[in-house]
N, C-alpha and C positions, 0 to 999 in steps of 0.2 A: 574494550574488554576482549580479552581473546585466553583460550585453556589450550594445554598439552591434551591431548587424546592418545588415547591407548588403544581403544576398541576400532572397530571396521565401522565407518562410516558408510551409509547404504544410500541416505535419504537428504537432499537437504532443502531447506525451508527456509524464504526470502520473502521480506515485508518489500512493499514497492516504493511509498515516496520516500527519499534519504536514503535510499539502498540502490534500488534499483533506474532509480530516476532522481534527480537532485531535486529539491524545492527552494522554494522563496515564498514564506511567507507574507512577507509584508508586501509582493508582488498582486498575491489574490487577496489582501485587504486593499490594495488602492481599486482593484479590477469589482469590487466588490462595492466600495466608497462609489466608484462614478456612476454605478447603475442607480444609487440612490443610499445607500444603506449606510445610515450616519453610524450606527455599532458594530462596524465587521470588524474592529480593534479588539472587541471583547466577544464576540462571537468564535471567529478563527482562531487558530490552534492547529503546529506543527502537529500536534498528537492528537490531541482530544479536543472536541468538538463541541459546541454548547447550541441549543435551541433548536434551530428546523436543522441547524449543519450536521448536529447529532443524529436527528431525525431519523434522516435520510440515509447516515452512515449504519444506524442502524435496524433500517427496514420498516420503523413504524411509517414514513411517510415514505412516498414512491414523487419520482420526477416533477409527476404533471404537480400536485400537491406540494412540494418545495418551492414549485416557479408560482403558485396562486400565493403562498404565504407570504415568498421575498416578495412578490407585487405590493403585498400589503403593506412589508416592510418600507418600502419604497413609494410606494404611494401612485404605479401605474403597473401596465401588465410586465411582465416579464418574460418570456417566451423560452424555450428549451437552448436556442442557439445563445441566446444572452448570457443565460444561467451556464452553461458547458464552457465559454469564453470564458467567464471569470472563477471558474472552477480551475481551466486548463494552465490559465494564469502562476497556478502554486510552480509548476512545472520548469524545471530552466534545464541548458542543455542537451546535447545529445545522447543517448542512452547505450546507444549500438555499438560502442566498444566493449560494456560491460554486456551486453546482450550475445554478442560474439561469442564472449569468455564463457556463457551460460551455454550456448550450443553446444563448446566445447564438452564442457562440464556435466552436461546431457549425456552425452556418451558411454560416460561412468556412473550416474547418478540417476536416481530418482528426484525431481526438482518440484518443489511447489512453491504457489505463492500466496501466502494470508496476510490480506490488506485488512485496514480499516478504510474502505472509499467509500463511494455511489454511483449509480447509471453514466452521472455526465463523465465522470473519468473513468468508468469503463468502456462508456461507449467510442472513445478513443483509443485506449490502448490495447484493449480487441478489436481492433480492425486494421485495415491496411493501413489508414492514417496514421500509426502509430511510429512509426522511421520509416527515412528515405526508402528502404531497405524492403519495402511495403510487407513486412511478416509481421500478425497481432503477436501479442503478448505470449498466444495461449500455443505459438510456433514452438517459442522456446522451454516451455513446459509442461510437465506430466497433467497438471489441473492446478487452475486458479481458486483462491478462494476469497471470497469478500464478507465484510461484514455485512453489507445490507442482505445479500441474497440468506446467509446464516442467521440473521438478525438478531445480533451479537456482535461487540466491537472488542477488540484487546483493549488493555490489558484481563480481560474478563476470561477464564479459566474455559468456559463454557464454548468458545470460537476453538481454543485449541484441542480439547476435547470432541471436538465433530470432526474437525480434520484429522484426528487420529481415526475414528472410529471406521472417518470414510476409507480411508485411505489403509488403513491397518500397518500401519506403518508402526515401529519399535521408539520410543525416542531416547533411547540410551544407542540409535543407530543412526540418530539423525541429530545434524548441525543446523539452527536457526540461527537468522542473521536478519540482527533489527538495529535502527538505531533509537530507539527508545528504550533508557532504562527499565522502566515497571515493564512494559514486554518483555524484555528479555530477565526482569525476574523472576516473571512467571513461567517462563519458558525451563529456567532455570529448576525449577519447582517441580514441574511437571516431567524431568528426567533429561530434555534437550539439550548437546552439549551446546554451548553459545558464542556468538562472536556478537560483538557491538561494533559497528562502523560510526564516525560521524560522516553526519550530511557534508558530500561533496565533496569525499577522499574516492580517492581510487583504491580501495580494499582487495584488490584481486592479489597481491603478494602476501598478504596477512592470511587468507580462505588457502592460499595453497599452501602456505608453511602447518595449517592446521592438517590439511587433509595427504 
């Protein structure tokens, strides 16, 4: 999905798996399968999350509390480093060409990013672990935002209505870019001009023809 714009772009606003970082689903159901967990086929989800995955993305449970309950699911302990592994698993290739582009992009813009995650894949991509390149996430950007710390996930109205409020930002000024439809309907809705990438294009000539 991608629009003509007329207006001065100020702001823009990037979801992180399938955007910013590729994924592979059915990588973190196998990573998920070996630890024990005979339903991660119907648990996981590129988008939307069901049961403790939900949880966690959306704040009612916290880390320690996801690793006690997959334990459960699985039938032994599970531990933080287990649980982060097969989280980090959705994850495939390098990031830091498009991360590059966003430095770039930094220079002119105001940047954020509104996920739907949790701890274990933050606690990666805020930190030096995050590329070769050892700069977190939050290098390349004005401020992160996640659903669990919001606890609120999109497509829910309520996630992009806090990052407006925080941020004061205009969204008839600002460009989101997600690859999930119902995100980016919402977005739509809520005044955001929008671009849809799929997972696993190199989108950076598509954002500059916009901008």
């Amino acid at each position: 999905m991608q629009e003509r714009i007329t207006t001065m772009i100020k702001n823009l606003v990037f979801d992180f798996g399938g955007v910013i970082v590729d994924i592979n689903r059915d990588n973190a159901v196998r990573h998920f399968e070996s630890l024990g967990l005979t339903n991660a086929e119907e648990l996981l989800d590129k988008y939307h999350q069901r049961d403790i995955f939900l949880e966690v993305e959306d704040g009612r449970i916290d880390e320690t509390e996801f690793c006690r309950k997959l334990g459960e699911y699985c039938h032994r302990d599970i531990s933080f480093k287990e649980a982060k592994a097969a989280w980090l698993a959705f994850f495939v290739g390098d990031p830091q060409y498009r991360l590059d582009y966003l430095e770039e992009l930094h220079k002119k813009y105001n940047i954020y990013i509104l996920s739907n995650t949790n701890p274990f894949v933050m606690s990666w991509a805020r930190s030096p672990e995050f590329t070769a390149a050892r700069k977190p996430l939050d290098y390349y950007v004005d401020k992160v935002f996640t659903s669990y710390q919001v606890k609120c996930v999109k497509p829910h109205r309520e996630i992009f209505e806090y990052m407006i409020n925080d941020t004061q930002l205009d969204p008839a000024e600002s460009l989101f870019i997600d690859d999930g439809a119902a995100n980016v309907e919402i977005g739509k809705e809520l005044g955001f001009h929008v671009l849809q990438p799929v997972n696993g294009e190199d989108w950076r000539e598509k954002l500059n023809r916009i901008l």
